[in-house]
C-alpha positions as CSV (number, residue, x, y, z in Angstrom):
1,X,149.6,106.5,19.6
2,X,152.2,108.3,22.1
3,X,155.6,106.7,22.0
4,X,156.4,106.8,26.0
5,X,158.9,109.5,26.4
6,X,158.9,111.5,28.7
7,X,160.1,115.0,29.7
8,X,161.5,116.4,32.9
9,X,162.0,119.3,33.6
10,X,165.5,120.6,33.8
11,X,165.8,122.6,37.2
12,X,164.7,119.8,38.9
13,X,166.7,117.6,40.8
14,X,166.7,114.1,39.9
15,X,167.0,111.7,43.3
16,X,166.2,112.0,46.6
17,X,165.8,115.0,49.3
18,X,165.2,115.0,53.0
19,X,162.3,117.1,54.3
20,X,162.6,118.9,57.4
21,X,159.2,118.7,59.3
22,X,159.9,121.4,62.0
23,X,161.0,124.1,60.0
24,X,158.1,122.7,57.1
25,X,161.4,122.8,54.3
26,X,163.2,120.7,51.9
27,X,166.7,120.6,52.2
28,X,169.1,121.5,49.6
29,X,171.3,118.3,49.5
30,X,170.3,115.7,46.9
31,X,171.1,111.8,47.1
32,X,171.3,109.7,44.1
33,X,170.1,106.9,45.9
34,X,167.1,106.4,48.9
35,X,169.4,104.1,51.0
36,X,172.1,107.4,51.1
37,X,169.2,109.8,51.7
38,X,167.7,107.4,54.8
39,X,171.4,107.2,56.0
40,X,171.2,111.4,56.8
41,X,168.1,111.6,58.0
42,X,169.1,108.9,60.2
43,X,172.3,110.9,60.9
44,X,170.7,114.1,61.4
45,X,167.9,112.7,63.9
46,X,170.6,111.5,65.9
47,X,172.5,114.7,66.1
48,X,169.7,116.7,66.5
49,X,168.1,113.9,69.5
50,X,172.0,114.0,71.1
51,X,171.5,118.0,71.2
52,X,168.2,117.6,72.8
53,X,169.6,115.2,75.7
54,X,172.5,117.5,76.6
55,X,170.2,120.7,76.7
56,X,168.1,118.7,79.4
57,X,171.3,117.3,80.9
58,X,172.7,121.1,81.1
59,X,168.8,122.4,82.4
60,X,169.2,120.0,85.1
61,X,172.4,120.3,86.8
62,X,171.1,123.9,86.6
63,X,168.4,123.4,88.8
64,X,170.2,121.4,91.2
65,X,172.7,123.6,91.7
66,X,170.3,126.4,92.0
């Protein structure tokens, strides 16, 4: 009969990571709950979706000026 412990190994982080899907990667950072690591993905997305709207922004105004 096995008494239920278990072991983990010890260069792993315990909690949760966000996973970057473009560049196929973990991220370093580690959140000791899901509701912190949801909260910066959510964070990130929107930085990286405002980053996308003022490339297009800037492409534009380039083309109608040119």
């Amino acid at each position: 009969m096995r008494n239920g412990t278990r072991f983990y190994c010890e260069t792993a982080p315990i909690g949760f990571n966000i996973y970057d899907n473009e560049e196929k990667l973990r991220l370093k950072a580690t959140y000791q709950t899901r509701v912190e690591a949801e909260s910066e993905c959510q964070r990130l997305n929107l930085e990286l979706l405002q980053g996308c709207g003022t490339e297009q922004e800037h492409f534009a105004t380039y083309r109608r000026s040119s």
